[in-house]
N, C-alpha and C positions, 0 to 999 in steps of 0.2 A: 635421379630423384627429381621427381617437378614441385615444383613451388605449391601446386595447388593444394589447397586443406582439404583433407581426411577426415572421414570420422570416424573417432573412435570406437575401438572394439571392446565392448563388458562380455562376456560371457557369449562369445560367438555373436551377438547382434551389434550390427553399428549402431553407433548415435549419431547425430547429424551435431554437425562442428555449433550451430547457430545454437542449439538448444543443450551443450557442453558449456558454452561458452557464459548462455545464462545461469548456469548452476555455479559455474566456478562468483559470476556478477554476486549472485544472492549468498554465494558463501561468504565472500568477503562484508556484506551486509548485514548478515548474519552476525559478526563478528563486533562491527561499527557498533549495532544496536547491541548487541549483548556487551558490551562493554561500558556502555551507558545506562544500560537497566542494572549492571550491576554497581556502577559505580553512585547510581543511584540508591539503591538497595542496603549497600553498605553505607552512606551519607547519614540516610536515614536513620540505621541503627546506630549508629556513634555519635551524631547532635541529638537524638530525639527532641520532643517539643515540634515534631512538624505537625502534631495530630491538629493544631487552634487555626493552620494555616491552609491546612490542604481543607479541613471543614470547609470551606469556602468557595469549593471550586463546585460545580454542578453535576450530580452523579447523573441526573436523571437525561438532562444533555448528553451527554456522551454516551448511555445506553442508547438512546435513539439513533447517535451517529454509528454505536454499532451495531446495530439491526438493520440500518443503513448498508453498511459495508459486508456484513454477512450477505443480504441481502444482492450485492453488487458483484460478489463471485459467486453466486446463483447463473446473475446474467455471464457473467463470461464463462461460465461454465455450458452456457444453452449458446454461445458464441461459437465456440470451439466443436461443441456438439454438431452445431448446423456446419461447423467447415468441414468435417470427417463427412457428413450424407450428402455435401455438393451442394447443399443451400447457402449459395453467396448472399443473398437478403435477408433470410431469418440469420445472418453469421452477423448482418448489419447490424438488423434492432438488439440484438444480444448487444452490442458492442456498443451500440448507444444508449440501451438503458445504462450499461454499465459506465456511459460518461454523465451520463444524465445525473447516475446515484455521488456518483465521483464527485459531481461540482456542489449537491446537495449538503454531501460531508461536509466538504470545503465551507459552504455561505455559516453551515451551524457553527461549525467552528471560529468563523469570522465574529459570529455573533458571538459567540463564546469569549473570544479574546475583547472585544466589542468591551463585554459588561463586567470581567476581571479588570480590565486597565481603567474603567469608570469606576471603580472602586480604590483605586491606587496599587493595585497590585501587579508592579511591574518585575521585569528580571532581574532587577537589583534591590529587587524591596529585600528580600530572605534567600536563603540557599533552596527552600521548596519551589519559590515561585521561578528561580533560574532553571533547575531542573523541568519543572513543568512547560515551562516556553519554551526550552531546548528541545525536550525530547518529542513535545507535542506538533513543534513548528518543525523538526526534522520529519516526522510524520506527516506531516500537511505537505511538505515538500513531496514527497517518493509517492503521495498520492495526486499530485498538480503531474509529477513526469508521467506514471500510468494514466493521466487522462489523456497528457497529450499523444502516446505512443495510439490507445484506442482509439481516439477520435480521428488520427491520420489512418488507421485500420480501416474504422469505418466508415470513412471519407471513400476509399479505396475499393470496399465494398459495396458500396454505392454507387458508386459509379461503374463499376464494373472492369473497366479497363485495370492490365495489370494485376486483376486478381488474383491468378493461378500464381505468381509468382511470390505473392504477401500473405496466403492463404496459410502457410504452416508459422508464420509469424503472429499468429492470435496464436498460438498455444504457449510460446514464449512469452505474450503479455500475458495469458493467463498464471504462468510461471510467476511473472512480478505483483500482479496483483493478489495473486493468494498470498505470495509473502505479506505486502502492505496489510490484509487482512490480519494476519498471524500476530504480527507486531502490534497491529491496535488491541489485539487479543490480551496480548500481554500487557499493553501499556494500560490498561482500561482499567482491570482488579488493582496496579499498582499502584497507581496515579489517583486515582477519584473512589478508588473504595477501603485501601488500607487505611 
């Protein structure tokens, strides 16, 4: 038996170890955030009175950050697309709009924290506003790591060298960023519209 990794077998078709390995990543993530939406979920219902606190935070910002981000696995969806037809340059602009929308998020959200904290609304003001820097700043986080995975991608692509070798690796950041997407999906209704 050799040391080297296999991919696994589902139903007669292998899977390539690289992109097993992402699904087992995003399960365990899967878990991190679902454990926090719910331990939010349930916080909620048992202090209630968060309705006077959470009024405060900005729905209309964070719609935009998600049309933003809807909008950003668009491009890496036209990323991935151009890697499967052999266009290493359209696989580029894919992968930089999508860092481009990625930092966009990021600055709003800057701004966002920006003008909660010029209000006094910090992580220790109430249990909403610790919740909401938690789960929004963990968010801000896994979308800063999906910029920098794509922009080394697209770095890569760009240049050309060593493409062939990093070219099934967009479809693995595609992997993480749909999740990052997903999660804002959820965090979005729960956070700034309940």
């Amino acid at each position: 038996m050799t040391a080297t990794a296999r991919p696994a077998a589902v139903g007669g078709e292998r899977i390539p170890t690289g992109k097993l390995a992402m699904w087992w990543f995003l399960a365990s993530e899967i878990m991190t955030f679902g454990g926090l939406l719910g331990s939010f979920v349930l916080f909620r219902f048992a202090a209630g009175g968060w309705e006077d606190q959470a009024a405060h935070v900005n729905w209309r910002i964070a719609a935009v950050n998600t049309l933003i981000l809807v909008t950003s696995s668009w491009s890496i969806v036209r990323a991935h697309h151009a890697v499967e037809e052999g266009d290493r340059l359209g696989a580029a602009r894919g992968l930089l709009v999508t860092v481009v929308l990625g930092l966009t998020f990021l600055g709003i959200k800057a701004f966002e924290y920006r003008t909660e904290l010029a209000h006094g609304f910090t992580p220790w003001s109430a249990p909403f506003w610790s919740f909401y820097y938690g789960l929004t700043g963990l968010h801000a986080l896994h979308v800063l790591a999906g910029i920098v995975a794509n922009a080394a991608l697209c770095a890569v692509a760009f240049r050309g060298r060593g493409w062939e070798r990093v070219g099934q690796r967009v479809e693995y950041a595609g992997l993480y960023w749909h999740f990052v997407d997903v999660v804002w999906i959820f965090l979005f209704p729960l956070v700034y519209l309940s």
